[in-house]
N, C-alpha and C positions, 0 to 999 in steps of 0.2 A: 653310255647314253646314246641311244640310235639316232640318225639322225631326223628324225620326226618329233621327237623328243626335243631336240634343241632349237627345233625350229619353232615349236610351240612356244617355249622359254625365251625364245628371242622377243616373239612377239609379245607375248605380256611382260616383259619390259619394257618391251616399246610405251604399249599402252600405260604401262604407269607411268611413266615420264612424259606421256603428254597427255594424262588427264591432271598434274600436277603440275605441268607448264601451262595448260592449258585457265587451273584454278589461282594460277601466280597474274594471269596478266588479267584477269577478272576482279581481281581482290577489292577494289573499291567496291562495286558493284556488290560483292558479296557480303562485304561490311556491311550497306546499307542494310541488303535483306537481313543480316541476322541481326540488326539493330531495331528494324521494324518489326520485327518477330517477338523478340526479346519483351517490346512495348504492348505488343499488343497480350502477350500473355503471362505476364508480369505488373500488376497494376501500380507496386512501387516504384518500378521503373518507370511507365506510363507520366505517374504524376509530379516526377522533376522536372527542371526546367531545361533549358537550348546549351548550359552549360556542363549539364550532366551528360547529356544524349552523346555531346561531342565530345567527350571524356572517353565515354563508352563506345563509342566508334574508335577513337585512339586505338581502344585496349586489343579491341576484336582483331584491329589490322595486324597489331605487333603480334597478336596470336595464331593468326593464320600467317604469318609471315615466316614465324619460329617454327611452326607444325610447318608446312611444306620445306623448308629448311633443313627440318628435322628427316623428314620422310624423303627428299632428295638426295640427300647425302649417304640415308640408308641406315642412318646409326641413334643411336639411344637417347633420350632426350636428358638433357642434365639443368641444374637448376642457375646455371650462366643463362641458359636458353631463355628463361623466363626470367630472369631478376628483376626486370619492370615490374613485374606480379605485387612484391611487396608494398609499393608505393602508392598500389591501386587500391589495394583492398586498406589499407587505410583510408584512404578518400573514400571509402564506398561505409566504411564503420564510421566514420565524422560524418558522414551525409544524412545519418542516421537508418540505411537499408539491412534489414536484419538477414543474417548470415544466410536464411534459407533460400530467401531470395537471389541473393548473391551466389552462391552454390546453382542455383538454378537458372540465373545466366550464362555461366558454363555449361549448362546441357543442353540449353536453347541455341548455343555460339557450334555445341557439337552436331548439333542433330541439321541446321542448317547446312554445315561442311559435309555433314555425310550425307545427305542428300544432294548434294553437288555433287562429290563424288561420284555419284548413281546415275545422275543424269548425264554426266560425261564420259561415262565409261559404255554407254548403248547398249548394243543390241548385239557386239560379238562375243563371243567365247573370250576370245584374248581379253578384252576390256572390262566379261567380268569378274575373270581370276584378277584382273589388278585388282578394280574394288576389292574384290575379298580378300585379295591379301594384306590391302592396305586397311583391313578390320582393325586389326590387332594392335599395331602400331597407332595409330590413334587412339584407341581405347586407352593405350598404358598410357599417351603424351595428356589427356582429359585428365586422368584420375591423378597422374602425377602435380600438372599444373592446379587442379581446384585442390588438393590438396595441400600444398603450399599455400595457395591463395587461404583457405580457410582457415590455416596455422597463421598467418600474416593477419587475417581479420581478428584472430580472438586472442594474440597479442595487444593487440592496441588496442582492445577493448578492454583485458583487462588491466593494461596501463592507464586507462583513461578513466576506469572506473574505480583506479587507486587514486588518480588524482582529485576525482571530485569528492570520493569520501576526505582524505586529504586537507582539503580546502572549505568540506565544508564542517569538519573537524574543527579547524582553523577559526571558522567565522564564529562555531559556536560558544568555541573559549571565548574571541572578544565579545559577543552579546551577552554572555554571563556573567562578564566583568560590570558590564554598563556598559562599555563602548559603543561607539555606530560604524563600522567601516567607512573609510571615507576616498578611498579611492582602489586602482589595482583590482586582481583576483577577488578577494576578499565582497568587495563594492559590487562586484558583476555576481560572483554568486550572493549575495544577499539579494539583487535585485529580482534573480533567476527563482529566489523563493517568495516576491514579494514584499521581502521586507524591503520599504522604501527608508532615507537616509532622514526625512525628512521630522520623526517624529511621533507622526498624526495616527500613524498604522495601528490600527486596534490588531489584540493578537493575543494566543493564552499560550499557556508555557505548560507544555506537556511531561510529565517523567513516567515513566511503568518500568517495574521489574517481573522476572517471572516469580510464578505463585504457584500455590498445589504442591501435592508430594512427588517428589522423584519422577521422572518416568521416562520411556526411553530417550526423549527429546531434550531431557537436562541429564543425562548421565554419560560418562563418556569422557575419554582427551578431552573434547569440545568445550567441557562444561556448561554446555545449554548458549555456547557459540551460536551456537545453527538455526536455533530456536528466536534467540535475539535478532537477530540480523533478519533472520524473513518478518518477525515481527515489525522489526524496525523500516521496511522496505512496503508491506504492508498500510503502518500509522502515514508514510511519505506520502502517499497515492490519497489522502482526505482530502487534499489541499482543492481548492476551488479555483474557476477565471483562469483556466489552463495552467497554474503551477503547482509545481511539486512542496508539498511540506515542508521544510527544513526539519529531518528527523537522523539522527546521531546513536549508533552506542557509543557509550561513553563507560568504561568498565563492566560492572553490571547492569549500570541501567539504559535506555533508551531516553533521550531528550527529544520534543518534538517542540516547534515552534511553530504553529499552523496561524496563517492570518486571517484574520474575517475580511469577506470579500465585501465589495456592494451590498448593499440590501439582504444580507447574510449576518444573521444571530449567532450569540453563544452559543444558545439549545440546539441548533442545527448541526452545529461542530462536534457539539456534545456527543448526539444522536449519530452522526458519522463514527464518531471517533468509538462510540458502545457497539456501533455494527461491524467497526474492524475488530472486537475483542470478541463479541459470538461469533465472529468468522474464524478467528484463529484457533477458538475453544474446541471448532470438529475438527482442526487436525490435530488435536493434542497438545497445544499451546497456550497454557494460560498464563493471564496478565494480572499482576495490580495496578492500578491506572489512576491516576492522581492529577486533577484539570485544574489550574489557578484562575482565577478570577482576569477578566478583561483587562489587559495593560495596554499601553498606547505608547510605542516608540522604547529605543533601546535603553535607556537607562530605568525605565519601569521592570526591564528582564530580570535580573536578579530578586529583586522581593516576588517575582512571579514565580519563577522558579522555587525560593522556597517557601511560597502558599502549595505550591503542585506536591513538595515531599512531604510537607508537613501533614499536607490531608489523606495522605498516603495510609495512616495510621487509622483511617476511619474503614479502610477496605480488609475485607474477610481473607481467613488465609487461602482459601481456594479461591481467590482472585474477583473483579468487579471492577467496576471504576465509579470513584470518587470525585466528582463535579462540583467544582465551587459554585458555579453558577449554577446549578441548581437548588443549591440550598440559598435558604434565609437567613441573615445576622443572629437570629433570633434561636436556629435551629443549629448554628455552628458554636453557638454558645452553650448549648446545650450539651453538643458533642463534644466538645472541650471540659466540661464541667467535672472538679475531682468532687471528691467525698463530702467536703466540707457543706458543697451546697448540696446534694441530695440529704445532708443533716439537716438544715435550714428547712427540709419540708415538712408541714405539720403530720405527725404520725397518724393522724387520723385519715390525711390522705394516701399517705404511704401504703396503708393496709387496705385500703378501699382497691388502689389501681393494683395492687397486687392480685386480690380477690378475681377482680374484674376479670385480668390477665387470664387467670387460671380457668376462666371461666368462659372464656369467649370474647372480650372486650368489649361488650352492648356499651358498658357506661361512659366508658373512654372514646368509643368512633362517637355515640352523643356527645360529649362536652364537643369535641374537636367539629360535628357538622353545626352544633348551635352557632360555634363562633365564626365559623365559613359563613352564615347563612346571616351573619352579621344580627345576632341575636331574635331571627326572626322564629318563633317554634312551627309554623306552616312548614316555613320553606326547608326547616333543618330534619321536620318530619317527613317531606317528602324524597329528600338525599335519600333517608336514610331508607325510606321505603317503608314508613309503617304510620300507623297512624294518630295523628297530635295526642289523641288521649293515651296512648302510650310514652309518646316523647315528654309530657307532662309527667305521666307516673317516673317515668326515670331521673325526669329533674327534679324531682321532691326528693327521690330517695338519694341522689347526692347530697342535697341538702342537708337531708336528717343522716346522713355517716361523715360525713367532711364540716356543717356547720359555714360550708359556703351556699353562696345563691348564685348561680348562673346570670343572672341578669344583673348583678353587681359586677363594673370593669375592675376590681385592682380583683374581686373573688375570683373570675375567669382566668385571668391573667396567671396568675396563681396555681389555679388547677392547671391550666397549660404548660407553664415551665415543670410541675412534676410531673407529665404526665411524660416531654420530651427529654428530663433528667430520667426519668424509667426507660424509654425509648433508647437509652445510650449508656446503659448498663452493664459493664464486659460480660453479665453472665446473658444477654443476648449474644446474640451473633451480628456480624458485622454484617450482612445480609439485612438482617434482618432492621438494622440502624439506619443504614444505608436507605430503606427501601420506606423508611418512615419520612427520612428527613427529605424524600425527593417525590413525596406525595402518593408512593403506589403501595405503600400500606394501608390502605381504607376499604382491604377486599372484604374487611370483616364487619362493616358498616350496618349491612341487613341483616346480622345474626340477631335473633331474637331471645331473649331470656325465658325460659318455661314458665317462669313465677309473674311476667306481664300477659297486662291485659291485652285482651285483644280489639 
């Protein structure tokens, strides 16, 4: 090497050891800037509080301490260098900051040092073979350290999200016992879903399994694992008043325990909980879905839970959901109903609502809008869209095939229970039972029969 050569060499040693003595006795100061940095283009970082910020100043200095450390000594950076790393990025996955962010305070902590760099290295030749020599070595001491760090964050994430599945596994056995948690874990996560210890808490008791034939999402190792769990993670997110559901797989099925909030209905939960089953339906995910009636406080859970499986049997096999609170006493009786009372109906009815069926159902949406309309024939002819002198001819001709009269209550009564024992018929479809007992079968209301008047 000539001697022009090592006088070059000399000097960009120089200069690297004193833009790196240089960045050693600044370090506070450069702490702040990359904390200020950091905040200003990071909004989750932004919006912690004076005990995060100074957490994260810690971290930066022991970072920049290890790197110039690292880069003075001249040799490889090893994971003794950073073993703080682990401790942090737990605190930063408990603070609740999501990993991209966190990754992305390592770039904001780098891009400020290497701009330091820059700026300290001027305007000579010598100063800026340092910088660029010192490219590389920091690159590999970045990717090395946020890499650990990332491995440390999604460690303890997913330890943390074993434990609260865990735990809230745990609380759901004791609610399905009757029990109330009453103190410990158990007591904080029941409180974390709203259930209070207290009793009062209105709350439905959710179960679904998957439904439908096969398909890629239930075949497999997994056995439709994969499928449950995003469902399950899915029904968690209805929850209202900023909590999370209490939603469980529990073997095959899904348990959810969603509360009613303030000034928050069954049909509201209801209508949630039917917009998370058409949301899952476009990825390929279908549900049975079975809703129990309004309980109040933990030892109501168990009879809820089995109103939720038992009305289970009311949903189609390609999936729906079955709402107790949607239906009527009057209409689950219906759906309960074996053989014995559809024999109990006079056959004259029987053959009239069959006819009907076959035919459009004019006569059956009339009986059903006469009784809506609280026997009024105006009001039942305007439901229905046609006009009195029709809704007249209609109710004579039940009359003269059934031998009832509409404006007699136990004759009404009467034709309604068969009309709802036909509505619940296995050779329907559970769709189609479903869609009676929860009022949105009456699309067929303004069909008109050829043979009325007009």
């Amino acid at each position: 090497m000539s001697t022009g050569s090592r006088t070059v060499e000399t000097a960009v040693r120089a200069a690297r050891t004193r833009i790196l003595s240089e960045l050693l006795d600044d370090l506070p100061n450069l702490a702040d800037t990359a904390v200020a940095t950091m905040r200003e283009e990071i909004p989750a970082y932004d919006a912690q509080g004076p005990a995060f910020h100074s957490d994260v100043r810690d971290q930066v200095v022991r970072h920049y301490r290890s790197k110039l450390g690292v880069l003075l000594e001249d040799r490889t950076v090893t994971f003794e260098d950073i073993s703080f790393t682990r401790r942090a990025a737990m605190r930063r996955a408990r603070a609740g900051v999501a990993l991209a962010d966190y990754i992305n305070a390592f770039r904001v902590g780098q891009q400020v040092f290497w701009e330091a760099v820059v700026e300290r290295a001027g305007h000579t030749y010598a100063g800026r073979e340092a910088a660029l020599a010192l490219a590389t070595p920091l690159m590999r001491y970045c990717d090395f350290a946020s890499t650990h760090a990332a491995n440390a964050y999604m460690e303890f994430q997913q330890y943390a999200a074993a434990e609260a599945v865990r735990e809230s596994r745990d609380l759901l056995e004791t609610l399905l016992a009757g029990a109330a948690p009453t103190r410990g874990r158990e007591l904080a996560a029941a409180q974390a879903h709203g259930l209070a210890p207290d009793g009062r808490t209105p709350l439905l008791v959710v179960t679904a399994v998957l439904a439908g034939p096969s398909s890629e999402v239930t075949t497999g190792p997994d056995r439709g694992a994969d499928a449950r769990h995003a469902a399950c993670a899915a029904i968690a997110r209805t929850g209202g008043n900023g909590t999370r559901t209490l939603s469980v797989v529990r073997q095959s099925e899904i348990i959810a325990i969603p509360v009613l909030g303030p000034g928050a209905g069954a049909e509201e939960l209801c209508d949630r909980l039917q917009g998370v089953l058409e949301s899952l339906a476009t990825e390929g995910i279908r549900l049975a879905m079975g809703i129990s009636t309004v309980s109040f406080g933990a030892a109501q859970i168990p009879q809820a839970y089995q109103e939720a499986r038992a009305v289970l049997d009311f949903v189609p096999e390609e999936g729906g959901v079955a709402a107790l609170p949607r239906i009527t006493p009057f209409q689950y009786l219906a759906m309960k109903a074996d053989d014995t009372a559809r024999h109990l109906v006079d056959p004259r009815i029987t053959a009239l609502l069959a006819e009907d069926r076959a035919r459009g159902g004019v006569l059956t949406a009339t009986i059903r809008a006469f009784a809506a309309a609280d026997l009024n024939l105006r009001a039942a002819a305007e439901q229905l869209q046609i006009h009195p002198n029709t809704a007249q001819y209609r109710l004579r001709r039940i009359q003269e095939r059934t031998g009832r009269s509409l404006r007699s209550i136990n004759d009404l009564v009467e034709l309604l229970v068969a009309i709802a024992l036909q509505d619940s018929l296995p050779t329907n479809t559970g769709r189609e039972r479903l869609a009676t007992a929860t009022n949105e079968g009456r699309g067929r209301a303004d069909v008109r029969s050829c043979h009325e008047p007009r």
